[in-house]
Structure formats: structure tokens, C-alpha cells
DSSP file (Angstrom, degrees, kcal/mol; ACC not computed):
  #  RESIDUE AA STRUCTURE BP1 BP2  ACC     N-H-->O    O-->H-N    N-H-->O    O-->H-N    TCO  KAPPA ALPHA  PHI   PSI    X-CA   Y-CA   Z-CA
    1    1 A X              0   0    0      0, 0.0     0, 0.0     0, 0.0     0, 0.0   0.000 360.0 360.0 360.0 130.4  196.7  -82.8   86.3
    2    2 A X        -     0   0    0      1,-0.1     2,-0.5     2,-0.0     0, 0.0  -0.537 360.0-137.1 -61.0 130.5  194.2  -82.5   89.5
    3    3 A X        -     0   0    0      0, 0.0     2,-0.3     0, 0.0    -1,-0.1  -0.939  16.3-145.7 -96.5 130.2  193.6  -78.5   90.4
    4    4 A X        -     0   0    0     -2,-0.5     2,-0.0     2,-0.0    -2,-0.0  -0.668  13.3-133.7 -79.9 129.4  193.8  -78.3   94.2
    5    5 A X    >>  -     0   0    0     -2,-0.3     4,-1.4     1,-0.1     3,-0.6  -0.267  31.7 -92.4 -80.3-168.6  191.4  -75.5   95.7
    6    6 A X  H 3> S+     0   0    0      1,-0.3     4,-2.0     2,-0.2     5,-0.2   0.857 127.1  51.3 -76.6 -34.5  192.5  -72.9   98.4
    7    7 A X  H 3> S+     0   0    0      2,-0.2     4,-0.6     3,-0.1    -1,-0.3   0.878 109.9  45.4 -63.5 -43.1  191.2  -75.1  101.1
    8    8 A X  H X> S+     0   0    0     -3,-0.6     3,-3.9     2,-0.2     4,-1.6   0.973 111.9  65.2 -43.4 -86.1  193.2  -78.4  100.0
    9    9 A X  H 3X S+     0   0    0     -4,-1.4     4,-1.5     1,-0.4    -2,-0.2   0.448 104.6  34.3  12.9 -86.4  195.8  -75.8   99.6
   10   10 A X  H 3< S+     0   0    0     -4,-2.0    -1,-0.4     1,-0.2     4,-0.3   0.453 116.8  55.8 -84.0 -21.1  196.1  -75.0  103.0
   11   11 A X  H << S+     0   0    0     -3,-3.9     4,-0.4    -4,-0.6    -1,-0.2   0.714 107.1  48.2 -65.0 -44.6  195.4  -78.5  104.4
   12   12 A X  H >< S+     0   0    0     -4,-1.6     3,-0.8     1,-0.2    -2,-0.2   0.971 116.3  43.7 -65.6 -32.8  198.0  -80.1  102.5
   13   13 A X  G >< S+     0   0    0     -4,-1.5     3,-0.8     1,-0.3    -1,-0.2   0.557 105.3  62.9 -91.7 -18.8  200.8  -77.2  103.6
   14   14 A X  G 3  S+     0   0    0     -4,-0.3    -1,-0.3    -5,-0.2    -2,-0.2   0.344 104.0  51.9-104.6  17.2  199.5  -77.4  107.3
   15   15 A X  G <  S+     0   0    0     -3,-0.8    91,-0.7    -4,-0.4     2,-0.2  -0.084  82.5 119.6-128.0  33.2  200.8  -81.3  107.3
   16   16 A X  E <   -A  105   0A   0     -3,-0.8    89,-0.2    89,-0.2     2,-0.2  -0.628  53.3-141.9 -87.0 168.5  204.1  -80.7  106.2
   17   17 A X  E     -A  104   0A   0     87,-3.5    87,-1.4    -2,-0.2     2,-0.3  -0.597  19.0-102.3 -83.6 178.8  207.2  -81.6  108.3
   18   18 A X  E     +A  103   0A   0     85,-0.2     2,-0.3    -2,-0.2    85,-0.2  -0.651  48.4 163.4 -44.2 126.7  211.0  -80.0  109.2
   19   19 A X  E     -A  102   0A   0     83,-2.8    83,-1.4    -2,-0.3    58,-0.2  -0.752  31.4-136.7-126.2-167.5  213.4  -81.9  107.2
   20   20 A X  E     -AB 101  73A   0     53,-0.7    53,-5.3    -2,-0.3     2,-0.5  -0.931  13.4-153.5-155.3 123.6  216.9  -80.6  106.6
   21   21 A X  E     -AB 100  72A   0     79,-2.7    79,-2.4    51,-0.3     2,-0.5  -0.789   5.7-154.2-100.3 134.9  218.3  -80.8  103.2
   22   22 A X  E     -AB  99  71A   0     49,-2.9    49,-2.0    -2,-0.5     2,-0.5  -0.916   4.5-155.5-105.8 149.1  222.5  -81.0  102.4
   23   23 A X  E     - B   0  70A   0     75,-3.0     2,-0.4    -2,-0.5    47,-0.2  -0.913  13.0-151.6-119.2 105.3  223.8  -80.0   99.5
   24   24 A X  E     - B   0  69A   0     45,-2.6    44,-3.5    -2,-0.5    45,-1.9  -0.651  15.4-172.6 -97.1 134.8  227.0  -81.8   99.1
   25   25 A X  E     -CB  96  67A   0     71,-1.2    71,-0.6    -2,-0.4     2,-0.4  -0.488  33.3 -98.4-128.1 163.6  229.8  -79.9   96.9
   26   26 A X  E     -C   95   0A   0     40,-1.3    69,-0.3    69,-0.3    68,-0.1  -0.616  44.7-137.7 -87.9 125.5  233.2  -81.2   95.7
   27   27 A X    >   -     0   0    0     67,-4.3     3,-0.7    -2,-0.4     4,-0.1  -0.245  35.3 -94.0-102.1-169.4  236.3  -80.2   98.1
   28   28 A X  G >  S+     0   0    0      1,-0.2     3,-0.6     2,-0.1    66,-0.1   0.973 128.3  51.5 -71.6 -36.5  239.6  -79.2   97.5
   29   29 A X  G >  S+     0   0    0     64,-2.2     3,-2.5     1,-0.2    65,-0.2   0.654  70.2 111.9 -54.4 -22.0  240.4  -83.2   97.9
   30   30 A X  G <  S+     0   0    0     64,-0.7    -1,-0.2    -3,-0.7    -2,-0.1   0.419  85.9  36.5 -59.0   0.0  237.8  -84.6   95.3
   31   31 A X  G <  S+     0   0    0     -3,-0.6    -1,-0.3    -4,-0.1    -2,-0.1   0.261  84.2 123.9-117.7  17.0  240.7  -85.6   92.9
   32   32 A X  S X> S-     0   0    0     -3,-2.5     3,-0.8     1,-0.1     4,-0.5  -0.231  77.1-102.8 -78.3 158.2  243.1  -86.7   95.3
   33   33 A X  T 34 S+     0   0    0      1,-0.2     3,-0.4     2,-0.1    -1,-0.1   0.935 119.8  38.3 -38.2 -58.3  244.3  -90.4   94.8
   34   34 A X  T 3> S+     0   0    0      1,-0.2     4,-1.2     2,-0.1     3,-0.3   0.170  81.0 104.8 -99.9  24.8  242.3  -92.0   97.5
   35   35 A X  H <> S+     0   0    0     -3,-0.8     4,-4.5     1,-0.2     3,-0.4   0.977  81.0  56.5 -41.9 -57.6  239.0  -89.8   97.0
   36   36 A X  H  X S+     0   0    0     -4,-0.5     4,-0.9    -3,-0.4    -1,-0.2   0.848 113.7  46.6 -64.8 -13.8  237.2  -93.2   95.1
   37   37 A X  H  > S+     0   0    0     -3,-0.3     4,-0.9     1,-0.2    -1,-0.3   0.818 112.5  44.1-102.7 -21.1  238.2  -95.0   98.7
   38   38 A X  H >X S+     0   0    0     -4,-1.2     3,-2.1    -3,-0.4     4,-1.8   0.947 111.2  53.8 -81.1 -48.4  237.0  -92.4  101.0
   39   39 A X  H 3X S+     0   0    0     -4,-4.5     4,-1.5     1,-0.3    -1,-0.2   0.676 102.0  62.0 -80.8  23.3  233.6  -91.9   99.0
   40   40 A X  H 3X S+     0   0    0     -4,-0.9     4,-0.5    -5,-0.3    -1,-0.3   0.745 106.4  44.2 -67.0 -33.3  233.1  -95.6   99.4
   41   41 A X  H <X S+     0   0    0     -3,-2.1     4,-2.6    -4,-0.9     3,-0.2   0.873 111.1  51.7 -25.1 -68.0  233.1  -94.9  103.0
   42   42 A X  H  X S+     0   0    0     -4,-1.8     4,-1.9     1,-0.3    -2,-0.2   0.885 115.6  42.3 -62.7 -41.0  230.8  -91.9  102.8
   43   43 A X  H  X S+     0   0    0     -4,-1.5     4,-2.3    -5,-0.3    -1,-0.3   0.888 111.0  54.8 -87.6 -11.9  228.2  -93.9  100.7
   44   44 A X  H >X S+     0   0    0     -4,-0.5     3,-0.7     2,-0.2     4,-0.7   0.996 117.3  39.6 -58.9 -59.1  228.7  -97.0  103.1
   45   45 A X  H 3X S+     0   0    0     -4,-2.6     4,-1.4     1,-0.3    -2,-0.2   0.589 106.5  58.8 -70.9   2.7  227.7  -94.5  106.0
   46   46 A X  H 3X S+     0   0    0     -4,-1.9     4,-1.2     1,-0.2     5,-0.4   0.921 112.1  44.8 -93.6 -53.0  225.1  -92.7  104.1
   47   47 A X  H <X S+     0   0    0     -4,-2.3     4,-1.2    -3,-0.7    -2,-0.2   0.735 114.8  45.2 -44.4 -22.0  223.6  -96.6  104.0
   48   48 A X  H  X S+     0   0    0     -4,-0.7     4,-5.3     2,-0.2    -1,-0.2   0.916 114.3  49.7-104.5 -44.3  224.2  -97.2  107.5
   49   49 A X  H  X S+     0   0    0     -4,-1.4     6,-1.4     1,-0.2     4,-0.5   0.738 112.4  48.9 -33.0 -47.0  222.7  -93.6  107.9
   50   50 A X  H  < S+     0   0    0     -4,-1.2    -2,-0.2     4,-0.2    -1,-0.2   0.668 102.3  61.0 -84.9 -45.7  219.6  -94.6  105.7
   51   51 A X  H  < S+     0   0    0     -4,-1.2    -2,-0.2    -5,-0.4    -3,-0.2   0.992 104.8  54.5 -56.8 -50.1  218.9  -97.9  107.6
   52   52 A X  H  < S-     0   0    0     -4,-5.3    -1,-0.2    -5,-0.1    -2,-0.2   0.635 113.2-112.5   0.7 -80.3  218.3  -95.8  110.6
   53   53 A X  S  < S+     0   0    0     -4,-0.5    -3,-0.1     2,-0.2    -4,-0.1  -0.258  85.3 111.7 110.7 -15.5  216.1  -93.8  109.5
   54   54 A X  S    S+     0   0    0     -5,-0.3    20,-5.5     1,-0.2     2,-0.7   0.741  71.4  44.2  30.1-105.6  218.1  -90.8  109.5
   55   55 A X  E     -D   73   0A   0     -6,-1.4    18,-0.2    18,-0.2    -1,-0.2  -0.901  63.0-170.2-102.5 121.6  218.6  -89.8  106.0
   56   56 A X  E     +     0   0A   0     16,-1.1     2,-0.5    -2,-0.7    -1,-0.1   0.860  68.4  20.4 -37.4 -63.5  215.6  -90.0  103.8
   57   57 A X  E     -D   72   0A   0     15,-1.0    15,-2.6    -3,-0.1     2,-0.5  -0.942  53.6-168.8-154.1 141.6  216.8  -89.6  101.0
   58   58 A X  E     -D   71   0A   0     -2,-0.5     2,-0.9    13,-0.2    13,-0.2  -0.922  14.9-179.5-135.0 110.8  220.3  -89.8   99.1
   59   59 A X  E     -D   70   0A   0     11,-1.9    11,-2.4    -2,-0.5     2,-0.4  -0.919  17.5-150.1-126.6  98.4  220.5  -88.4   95.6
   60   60 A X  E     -D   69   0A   0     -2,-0.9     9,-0.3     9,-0.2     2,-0.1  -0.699  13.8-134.9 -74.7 138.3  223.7  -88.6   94.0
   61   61 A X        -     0   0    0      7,-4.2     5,-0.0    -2,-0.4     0, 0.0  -0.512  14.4-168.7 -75.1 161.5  224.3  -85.5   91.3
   62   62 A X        +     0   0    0     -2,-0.1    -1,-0.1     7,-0.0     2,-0.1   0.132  53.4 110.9-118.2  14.2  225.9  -87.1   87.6
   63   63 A X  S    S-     0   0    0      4,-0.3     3,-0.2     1,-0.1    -2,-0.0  -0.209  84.8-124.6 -97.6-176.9  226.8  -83.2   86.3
   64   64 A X  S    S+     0   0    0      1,-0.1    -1,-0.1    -2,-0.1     4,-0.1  -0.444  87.6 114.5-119.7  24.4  230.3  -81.8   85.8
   65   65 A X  S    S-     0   0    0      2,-0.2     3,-0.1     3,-0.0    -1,-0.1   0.668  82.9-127.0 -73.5 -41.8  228.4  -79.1   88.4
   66   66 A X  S    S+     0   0    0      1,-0.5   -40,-1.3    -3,-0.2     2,-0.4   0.456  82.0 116.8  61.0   7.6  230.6  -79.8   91.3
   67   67 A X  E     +B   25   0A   0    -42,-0.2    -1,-0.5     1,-0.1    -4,-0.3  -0.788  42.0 175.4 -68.1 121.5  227.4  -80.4   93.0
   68   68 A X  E     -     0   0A   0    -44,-3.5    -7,-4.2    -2,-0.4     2,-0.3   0.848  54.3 -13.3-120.0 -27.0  227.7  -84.4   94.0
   69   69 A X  E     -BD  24  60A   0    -45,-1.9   -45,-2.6    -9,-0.3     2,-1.0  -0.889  43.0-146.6-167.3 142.8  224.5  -85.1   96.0
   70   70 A X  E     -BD  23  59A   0    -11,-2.4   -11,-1.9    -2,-0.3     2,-0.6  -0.765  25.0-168.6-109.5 152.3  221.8  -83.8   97.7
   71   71 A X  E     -BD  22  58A   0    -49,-2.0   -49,-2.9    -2,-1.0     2,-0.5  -0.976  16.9-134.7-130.6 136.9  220.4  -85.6  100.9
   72   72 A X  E     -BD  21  57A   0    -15,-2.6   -16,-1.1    -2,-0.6   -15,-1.0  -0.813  16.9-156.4 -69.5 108.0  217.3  -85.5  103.1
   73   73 A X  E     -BD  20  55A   0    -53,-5.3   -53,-0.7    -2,-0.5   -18,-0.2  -0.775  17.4-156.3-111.2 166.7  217.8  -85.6  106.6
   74   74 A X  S    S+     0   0    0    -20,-5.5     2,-0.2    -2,-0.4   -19,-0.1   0.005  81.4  85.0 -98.3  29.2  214.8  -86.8  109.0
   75   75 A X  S    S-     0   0    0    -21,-0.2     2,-0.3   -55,-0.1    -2,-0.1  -0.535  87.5-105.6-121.2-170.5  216.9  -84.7  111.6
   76   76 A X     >  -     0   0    0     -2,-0.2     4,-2.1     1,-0.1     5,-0.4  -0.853  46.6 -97.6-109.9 167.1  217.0  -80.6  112.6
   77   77 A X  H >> S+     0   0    0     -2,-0.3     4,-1.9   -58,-0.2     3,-0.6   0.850 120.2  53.6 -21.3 -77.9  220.0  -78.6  111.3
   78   78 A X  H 3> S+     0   0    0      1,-0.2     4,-2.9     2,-0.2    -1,-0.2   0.931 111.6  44.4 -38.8 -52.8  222.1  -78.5  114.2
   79   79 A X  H 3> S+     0   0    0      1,-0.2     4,-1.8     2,-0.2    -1,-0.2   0.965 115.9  53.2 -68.1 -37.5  222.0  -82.5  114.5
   80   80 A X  H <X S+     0   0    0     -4,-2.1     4,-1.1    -3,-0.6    -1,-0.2   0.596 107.6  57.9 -51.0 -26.4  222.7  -82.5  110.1
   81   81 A X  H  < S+     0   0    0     -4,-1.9    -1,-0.2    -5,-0.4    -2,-0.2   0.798 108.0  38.2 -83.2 -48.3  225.5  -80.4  110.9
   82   82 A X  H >X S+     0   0    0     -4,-2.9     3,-2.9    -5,-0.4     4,-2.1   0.894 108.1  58.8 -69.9 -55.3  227.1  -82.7  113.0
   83   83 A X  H >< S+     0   0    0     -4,-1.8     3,-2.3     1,-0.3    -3,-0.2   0.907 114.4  41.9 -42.7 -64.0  226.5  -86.0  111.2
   84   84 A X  T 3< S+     0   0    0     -4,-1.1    -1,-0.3     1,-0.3    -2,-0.2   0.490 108.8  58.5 -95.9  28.4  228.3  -84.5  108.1
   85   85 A X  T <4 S+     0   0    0     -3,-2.9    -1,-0.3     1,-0.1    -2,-0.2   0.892 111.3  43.3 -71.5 -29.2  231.2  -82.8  110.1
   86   86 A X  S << S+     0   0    0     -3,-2.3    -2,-0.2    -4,-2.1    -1,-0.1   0.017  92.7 124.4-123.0  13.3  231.8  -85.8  111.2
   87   87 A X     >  -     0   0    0     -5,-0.2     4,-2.1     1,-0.2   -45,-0.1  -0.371  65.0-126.0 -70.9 151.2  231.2  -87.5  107.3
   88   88 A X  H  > S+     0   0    0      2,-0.2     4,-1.5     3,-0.1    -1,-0.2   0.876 111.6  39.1 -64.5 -27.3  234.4  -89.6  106.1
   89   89 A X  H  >>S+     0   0    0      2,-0.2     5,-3.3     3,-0.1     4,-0.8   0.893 115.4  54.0 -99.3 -47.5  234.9  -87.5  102.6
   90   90 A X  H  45S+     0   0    0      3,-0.2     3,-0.5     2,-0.2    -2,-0.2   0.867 114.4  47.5 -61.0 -43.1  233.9  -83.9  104.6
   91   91 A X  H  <5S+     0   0    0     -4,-2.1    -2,-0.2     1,-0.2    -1,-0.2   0.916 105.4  48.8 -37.9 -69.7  236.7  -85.2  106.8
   92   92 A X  H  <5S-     0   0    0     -4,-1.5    -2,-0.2     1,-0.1    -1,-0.2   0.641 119.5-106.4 -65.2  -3.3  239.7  -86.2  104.0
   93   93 A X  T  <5S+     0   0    0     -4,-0.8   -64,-2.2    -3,-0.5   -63,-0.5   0.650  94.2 121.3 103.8  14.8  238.8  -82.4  102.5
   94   94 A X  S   <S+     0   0    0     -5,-3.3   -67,-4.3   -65,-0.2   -64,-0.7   0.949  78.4  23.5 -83.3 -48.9  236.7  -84.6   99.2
   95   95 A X  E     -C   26   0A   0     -6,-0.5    -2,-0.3   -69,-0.3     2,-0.3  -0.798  54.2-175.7 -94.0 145.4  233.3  -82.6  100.3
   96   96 A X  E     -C   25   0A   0    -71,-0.6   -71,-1.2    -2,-0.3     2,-0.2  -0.498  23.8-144.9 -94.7-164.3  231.9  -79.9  101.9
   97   97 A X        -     0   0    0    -73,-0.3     2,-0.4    -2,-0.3   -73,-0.2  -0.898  13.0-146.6-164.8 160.7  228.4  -79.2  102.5
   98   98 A X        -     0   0    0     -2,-0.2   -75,-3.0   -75,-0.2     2,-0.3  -0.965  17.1-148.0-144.5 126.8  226.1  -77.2  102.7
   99   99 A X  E     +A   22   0A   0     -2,-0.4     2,-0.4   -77,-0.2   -77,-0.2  -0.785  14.8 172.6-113.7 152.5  222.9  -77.2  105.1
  100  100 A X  E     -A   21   0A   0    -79,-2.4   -79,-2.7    -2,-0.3    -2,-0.0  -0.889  26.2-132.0-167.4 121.3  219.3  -75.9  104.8
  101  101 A X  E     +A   20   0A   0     -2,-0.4     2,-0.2   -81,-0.2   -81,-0.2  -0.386  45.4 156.5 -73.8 147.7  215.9  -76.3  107.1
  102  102 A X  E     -A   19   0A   0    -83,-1.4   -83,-2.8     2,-0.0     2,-0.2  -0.925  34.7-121.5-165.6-170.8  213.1  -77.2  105.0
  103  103 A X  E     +A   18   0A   0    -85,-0.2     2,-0.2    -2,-0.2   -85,-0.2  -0.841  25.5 159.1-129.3 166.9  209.7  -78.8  104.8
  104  104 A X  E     -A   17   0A   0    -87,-1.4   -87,-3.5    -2,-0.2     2,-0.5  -0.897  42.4 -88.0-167.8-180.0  207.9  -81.7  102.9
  105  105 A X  E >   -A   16   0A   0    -89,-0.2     3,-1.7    -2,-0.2   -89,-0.2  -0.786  44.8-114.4-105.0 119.1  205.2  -84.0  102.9
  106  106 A X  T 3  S+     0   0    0    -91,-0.7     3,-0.1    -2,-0.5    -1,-0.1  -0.297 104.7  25.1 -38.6 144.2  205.5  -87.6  104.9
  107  107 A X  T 3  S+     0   0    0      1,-0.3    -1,-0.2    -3,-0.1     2,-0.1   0.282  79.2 141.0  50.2  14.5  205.3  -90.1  102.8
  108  108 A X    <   +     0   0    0     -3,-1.7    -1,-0.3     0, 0.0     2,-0.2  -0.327  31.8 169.0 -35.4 139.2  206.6  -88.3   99.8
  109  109 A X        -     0   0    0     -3,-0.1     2,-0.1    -2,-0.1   -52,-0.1  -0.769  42.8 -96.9-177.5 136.1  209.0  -91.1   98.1
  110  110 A X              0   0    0      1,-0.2     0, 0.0    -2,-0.2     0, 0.0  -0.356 360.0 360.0 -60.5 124.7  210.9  -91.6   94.6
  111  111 A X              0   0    0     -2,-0.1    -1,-0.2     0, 0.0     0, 0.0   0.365 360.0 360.0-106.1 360.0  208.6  -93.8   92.2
């Protein structure tokens, strides 16, 4: 592994962006009967969302955490907020969410 010195350091950190990360949680609904049909919805609009340009990045969780996914959005809070008020599964009571500004590197991406 490459060691960066203080100057890299401080280059690399002064070319981060805003993102806005969700952390999407399991709702009171997430076992209801038609849960598998709503989050077929959510992950259709999380594509449609992704096509965009939008969300970034879409990480479903696989634990028994009651964490189910975290997502990147290419938006600020407020606008992250809305999008998943407005989510099919955050609707039918299968998710909530949770939102949080943060920063990253452009043209970071999953190998």
C-alpha cells in the first residue's frame, strides 16, 4: 500500500464533493404480505433514479441487521429527503430512512 504525504493529503481532501448518504431501515410493514411487491417498485425507482444520475450508488444490506441498503445520492439533503419521502416502500410503512451529508471523491466506483 502507497503512503500519501501531508501535502497529497490535503490535495486529495480539498477535491472531495457533497454527497448525501441514506441509510435505509426496515419499517413496521417489512413483513406485510405485499412488502416483496412494493420493494419491487422501490428497486425499479431506485433504477430509474440511477439512470438519472441521481443516486450513485445502491447497496443492498444481506444481514438479519434490519439495515436493508445504503444509497448515495448525487443530491443535497433536503432534495434526498424528499425523493425518499416520496419512495414506494417508505410510503406502504416497509422502510424508513435515515439521511446524512457527506463527502467523497468523484469518480470513486465499486470494482
Amino acid at each position: 500500500m502507497r503512503e500519501f504525504d501531508d501535502d497529497e493529503m490535503r490535495s486529495a481532501i480539498a477535491g472531495t464533493q457533497p454527497y448525501t448518504v441514506v441509510i435505509l431501515k426496515a419499517g413496521p410493514n417489512y413483513g406485510a404480505a405485499d412488502a416483496p411487491d412494493v420493494i419491487w417498485e422501490h428497486g425499479r425507482r431506485n433504477l430509474g433514479l440511477r439512470d438519472a444520475g441521481t443516486l450513485a450508488v445502491v447497496l443492498p444490506v444481506t444481514d438479519e441487521s434490519g439495515v436493508c441498503g445504503i444509497g448515495v445520492f448525487n443530491v443535497p439533503v433536503a432534495e434526498t429527503e424528499a425523493i425518499m419521502a416520496d419512495d414506494p416502500g417508505v410510503r406502504a410503512g416497509v422502510f424508513t430512512f435515515d439521511v446524512h451529508p457527506c463527502r467523497g471523491f468523484p469518480g470513486d466506483h465499486l470494482p
